[in-house]
N, CA, C and O atoms as a printed pandas DataFrame, in Angstrom:
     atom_number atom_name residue_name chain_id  residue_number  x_coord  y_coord  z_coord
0              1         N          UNK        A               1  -11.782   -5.424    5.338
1              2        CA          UNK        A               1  -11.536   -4.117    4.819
2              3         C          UNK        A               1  -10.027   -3.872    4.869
3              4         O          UNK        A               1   -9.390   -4.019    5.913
4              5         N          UNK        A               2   -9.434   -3.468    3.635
5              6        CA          UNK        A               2   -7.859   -3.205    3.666
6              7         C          UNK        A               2   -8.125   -1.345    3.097
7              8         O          UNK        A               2   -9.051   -0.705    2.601
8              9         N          UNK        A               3   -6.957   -1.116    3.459
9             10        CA          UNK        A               3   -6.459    0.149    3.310
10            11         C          UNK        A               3   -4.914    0.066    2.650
11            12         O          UNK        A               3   -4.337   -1.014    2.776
12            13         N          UNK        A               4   -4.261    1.090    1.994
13            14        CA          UNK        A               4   -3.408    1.015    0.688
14            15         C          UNK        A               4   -2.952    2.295    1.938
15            16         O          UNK        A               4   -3.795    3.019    2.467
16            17         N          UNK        A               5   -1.139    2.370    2.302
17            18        CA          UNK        A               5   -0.766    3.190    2.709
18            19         C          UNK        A               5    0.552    3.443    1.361
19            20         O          UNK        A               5    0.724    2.688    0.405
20            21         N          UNK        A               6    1.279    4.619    1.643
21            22        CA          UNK        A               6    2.482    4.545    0.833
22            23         C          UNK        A               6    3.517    5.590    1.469
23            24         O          UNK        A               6    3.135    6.071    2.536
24            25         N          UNK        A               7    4.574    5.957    1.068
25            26        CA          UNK        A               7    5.468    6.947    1.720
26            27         C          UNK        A               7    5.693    7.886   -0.006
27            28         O          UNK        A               7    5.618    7.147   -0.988
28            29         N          UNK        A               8    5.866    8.914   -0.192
29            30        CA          UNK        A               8    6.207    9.541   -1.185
30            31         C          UNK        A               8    7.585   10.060   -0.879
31            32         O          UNK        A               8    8.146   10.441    0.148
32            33         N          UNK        A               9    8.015    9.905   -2.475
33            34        CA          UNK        A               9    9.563   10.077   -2.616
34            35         C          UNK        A               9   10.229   11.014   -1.310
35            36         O          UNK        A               9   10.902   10.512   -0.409
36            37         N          UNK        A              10    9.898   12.433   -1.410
37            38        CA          UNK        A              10   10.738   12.761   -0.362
38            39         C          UNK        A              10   10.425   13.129    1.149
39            40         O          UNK        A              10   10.867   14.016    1.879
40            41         N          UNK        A              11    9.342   11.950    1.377
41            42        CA          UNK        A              11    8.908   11.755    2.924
42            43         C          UNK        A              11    9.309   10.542    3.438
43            44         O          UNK        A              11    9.658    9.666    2.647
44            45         N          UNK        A              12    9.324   10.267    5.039
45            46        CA          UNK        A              12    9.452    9.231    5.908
46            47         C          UNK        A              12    8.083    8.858    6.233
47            48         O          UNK        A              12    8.210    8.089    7.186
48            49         N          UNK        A              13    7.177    8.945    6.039
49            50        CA          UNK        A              13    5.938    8.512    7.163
50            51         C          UNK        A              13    4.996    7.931    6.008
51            52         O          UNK        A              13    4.728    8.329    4.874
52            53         N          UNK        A              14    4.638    6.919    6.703
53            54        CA          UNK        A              14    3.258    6.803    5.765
54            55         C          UNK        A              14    2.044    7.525    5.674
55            56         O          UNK        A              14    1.603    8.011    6.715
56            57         N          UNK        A              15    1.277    7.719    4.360
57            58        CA          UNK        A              15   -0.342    8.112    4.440
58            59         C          UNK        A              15   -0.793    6.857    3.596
59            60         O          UNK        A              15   -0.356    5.878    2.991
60            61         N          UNK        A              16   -2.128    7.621    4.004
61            62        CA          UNK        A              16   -3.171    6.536    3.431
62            63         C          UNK        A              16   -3.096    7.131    2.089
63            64         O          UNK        A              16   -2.840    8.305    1.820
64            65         N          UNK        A              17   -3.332    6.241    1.348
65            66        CA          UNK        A              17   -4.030    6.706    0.129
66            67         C          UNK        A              17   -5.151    5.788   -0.924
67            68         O          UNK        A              17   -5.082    4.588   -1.190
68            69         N          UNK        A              18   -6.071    6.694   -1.351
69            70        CA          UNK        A              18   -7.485    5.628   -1.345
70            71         C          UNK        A              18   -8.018    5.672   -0.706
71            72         O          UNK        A              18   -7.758    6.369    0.275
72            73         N          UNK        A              19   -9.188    4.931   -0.812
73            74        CA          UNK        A              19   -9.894    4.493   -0.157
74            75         C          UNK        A              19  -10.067    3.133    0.596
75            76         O          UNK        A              19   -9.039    2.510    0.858
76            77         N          UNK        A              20  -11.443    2.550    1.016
77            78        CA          UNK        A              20  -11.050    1.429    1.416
78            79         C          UNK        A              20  -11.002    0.263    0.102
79            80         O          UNK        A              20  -11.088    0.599   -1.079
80            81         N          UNK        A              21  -10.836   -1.272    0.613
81            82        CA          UNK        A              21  -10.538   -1.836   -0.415
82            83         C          UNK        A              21  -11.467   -3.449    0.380
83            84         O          UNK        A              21  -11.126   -4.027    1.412
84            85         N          UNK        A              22  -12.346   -3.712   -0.296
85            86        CA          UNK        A              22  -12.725   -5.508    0.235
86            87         C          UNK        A              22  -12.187   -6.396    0.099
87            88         O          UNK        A              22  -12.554   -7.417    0.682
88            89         N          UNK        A              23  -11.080   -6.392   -0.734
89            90        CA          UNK        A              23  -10.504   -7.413   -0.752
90            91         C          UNK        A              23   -9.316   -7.397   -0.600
91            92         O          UNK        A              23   -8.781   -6.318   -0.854
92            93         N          UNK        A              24   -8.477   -8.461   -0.169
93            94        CA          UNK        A              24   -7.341   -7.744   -0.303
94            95         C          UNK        A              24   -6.644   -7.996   -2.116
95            96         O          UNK        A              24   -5.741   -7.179   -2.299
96            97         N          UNK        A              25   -6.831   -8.699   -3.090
97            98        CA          UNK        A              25   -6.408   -9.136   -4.202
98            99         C          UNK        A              25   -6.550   -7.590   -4.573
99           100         O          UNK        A              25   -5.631   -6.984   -5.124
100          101         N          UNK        A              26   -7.951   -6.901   -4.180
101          102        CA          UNK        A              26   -8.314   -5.497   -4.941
102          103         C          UNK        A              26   -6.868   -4.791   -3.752
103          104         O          UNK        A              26   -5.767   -4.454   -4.188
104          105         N          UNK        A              27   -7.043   -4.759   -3.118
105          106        CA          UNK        A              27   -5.748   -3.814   -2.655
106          107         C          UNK        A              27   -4.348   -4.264   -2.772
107          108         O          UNK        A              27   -3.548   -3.486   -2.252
108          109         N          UNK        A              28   -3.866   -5.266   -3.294
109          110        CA          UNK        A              28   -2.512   -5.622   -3.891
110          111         C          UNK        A              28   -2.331   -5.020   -5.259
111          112         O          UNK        A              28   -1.346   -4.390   -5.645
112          113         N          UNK        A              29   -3.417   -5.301   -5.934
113          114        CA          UNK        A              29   -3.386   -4.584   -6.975
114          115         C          UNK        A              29   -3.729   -2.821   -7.188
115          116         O          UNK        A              29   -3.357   -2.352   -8.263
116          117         N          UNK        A              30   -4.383   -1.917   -6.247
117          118        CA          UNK        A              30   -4.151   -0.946   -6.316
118          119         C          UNK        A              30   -2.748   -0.544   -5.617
119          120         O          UNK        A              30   -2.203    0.522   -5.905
120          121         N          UNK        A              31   -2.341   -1.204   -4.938
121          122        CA          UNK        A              31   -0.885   -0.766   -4.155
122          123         C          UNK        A              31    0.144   -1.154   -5.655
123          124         O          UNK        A              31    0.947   -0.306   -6.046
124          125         N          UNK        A              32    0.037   -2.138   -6.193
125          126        CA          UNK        A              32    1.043   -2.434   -7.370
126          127         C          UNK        A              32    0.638   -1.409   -8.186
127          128         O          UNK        A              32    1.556   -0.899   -8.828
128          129         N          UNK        A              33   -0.103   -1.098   -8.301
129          130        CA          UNK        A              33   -0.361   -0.007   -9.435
130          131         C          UNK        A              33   -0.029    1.360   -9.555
131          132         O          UNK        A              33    0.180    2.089  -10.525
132          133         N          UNK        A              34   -0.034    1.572   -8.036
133          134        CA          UNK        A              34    0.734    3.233   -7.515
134          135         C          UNK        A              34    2.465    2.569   -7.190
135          136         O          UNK        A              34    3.338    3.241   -6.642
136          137         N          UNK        A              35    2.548    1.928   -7.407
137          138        CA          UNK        A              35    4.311    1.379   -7.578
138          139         C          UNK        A              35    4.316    1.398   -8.476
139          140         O          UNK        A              35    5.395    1.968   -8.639
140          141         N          UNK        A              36    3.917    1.208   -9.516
141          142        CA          UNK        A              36    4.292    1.204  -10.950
142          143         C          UNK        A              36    4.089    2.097  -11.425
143          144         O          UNK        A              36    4.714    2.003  -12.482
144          145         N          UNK        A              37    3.505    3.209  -11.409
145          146        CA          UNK        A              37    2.872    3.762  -11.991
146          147         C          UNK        A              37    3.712    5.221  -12.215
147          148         O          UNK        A              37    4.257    5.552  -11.162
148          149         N          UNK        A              38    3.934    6.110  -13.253
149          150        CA          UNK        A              38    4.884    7.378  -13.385
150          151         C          UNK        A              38    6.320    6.629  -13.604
151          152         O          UNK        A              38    6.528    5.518  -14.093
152          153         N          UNK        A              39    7.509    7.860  -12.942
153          154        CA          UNK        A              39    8.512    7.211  -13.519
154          155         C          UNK        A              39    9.448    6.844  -12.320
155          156         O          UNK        A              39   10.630    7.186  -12.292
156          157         N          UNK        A              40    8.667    5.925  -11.058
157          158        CA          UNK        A              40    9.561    5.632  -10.145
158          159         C          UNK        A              40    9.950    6.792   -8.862
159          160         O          UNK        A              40   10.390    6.340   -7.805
160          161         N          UNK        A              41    9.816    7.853   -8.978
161          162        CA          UNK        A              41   10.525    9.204   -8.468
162          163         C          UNK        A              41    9.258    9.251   -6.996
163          164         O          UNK        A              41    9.499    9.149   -5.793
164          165         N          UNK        A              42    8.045    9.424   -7.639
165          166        CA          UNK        A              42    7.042    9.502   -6.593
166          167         C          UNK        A              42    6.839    8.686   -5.575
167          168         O          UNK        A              42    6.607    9.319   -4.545
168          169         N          UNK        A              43    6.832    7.843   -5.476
169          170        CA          UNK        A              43    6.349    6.579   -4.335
170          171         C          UNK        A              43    7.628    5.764   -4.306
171          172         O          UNK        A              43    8.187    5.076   -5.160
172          173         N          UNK        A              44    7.950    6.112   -2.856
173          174        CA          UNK        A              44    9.357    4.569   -2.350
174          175         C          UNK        A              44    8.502    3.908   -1.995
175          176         O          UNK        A              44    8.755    3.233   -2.992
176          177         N          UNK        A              45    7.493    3.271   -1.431
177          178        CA          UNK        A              45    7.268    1.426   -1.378
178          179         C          UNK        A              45    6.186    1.890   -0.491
179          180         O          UNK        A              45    6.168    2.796    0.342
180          181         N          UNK        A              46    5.110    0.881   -0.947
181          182        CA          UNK        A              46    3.457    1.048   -0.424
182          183         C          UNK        A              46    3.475   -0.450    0.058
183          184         O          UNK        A              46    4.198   -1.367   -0.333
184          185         N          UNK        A              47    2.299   -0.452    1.193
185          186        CA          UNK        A              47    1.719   -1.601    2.009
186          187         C          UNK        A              47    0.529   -1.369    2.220
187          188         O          UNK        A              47   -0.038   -0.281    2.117
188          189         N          UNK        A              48   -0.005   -2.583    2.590
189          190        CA          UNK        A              48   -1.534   -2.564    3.199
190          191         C          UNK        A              48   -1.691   -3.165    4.222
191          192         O          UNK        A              48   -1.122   -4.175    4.636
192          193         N          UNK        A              49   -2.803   -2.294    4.841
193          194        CA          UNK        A              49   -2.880   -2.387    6.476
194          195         C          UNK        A              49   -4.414   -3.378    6.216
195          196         O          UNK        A              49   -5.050   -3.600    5.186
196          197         N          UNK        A              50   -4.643   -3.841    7.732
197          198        CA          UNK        A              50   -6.639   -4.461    7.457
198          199         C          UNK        A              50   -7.013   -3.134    8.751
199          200         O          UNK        A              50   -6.364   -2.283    9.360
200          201         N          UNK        A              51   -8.858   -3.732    8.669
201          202        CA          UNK        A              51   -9.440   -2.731    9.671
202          203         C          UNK        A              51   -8.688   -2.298   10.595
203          204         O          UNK        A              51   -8.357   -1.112   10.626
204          205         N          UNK        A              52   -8.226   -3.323   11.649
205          206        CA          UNK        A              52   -7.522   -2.950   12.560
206          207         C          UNK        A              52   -5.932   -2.040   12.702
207          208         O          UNK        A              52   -5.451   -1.521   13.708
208          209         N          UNK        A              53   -5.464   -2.088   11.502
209          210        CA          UNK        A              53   -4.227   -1.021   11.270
210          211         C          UNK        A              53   -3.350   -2.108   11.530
211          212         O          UNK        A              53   -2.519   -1.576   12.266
212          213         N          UNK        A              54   -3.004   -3.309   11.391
213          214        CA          UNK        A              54   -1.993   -4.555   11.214
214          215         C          UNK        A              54   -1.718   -4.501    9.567
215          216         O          UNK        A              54   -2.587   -4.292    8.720
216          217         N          UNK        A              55    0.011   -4.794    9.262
217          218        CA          UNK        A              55    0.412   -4.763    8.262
218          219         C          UNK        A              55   -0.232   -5.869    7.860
219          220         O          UNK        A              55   -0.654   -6.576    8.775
220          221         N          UNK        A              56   -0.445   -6.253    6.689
221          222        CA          UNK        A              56   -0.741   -7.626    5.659
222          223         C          UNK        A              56    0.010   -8.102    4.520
223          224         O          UNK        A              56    0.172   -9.221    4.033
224          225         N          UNK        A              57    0.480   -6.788    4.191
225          226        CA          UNK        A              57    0.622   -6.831    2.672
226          227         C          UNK        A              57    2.092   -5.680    2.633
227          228         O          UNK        A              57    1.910   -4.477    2.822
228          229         N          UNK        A              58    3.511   -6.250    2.366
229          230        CA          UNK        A              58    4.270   -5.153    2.169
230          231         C          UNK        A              58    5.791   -5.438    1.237
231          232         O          UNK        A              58    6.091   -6.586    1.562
232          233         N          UNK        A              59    6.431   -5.135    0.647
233          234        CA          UNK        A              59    7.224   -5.426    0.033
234          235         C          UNK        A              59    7.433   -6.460   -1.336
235          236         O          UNK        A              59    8.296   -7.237   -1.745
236          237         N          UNK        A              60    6.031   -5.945   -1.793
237          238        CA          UNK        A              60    5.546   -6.983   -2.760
238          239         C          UNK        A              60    5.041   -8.391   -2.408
239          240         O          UNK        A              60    4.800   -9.039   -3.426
240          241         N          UNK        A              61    4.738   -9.258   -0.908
241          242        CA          UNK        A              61    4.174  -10.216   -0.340
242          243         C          UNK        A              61    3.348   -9.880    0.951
243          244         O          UNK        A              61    3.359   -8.803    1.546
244          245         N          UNK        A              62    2.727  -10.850    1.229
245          246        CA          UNK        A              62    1.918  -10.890    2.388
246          247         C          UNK        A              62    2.677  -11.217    3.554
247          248         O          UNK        A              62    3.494  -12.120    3.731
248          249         N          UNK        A              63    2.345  -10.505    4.160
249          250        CA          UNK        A              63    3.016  -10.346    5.780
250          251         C          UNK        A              63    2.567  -11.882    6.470
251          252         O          UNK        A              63    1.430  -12.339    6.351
252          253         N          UNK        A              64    3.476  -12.446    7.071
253          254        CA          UNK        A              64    2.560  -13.384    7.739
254          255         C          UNK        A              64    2.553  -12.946    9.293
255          256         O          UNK        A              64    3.338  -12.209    9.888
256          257         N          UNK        A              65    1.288  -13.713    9.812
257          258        CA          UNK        A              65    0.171  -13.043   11.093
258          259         C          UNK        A              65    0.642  -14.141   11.972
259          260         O          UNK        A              65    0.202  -14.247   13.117
């Protein structure tokens, strides 16, 4: 189970956003998609966490464990 966090333009902290995700391919691609998505202004840079709340996924690659 992955989870999709992000920070919005004029915050520091992450939230979740979404729901959960089974895979992680499905949550790279909803995290790329809220990066791309509008005109840049909304979202500075999204990651994905797994069940346990460990990064996996951040800066456009996979975290290694």
């Amino acid at each position: 189970m992955y989870f999709v966090e992000l920070v919005w333009n004029r915050e520091f902290d992450w939230c979740s956003y979404g729901g959960k995700h089974d895979t992680i391919e499905s949550a790279i691609k909803s995290a790329e998609s809220i990066q791309n998505s509008g005109d840049g202004e909304r979202v500075k840079k999204t990651r994905i966490i797994d069940g346990e709340g460990k990064v996996v996924w951040a800066y456009g690659k996979l975290v290694a464990q």
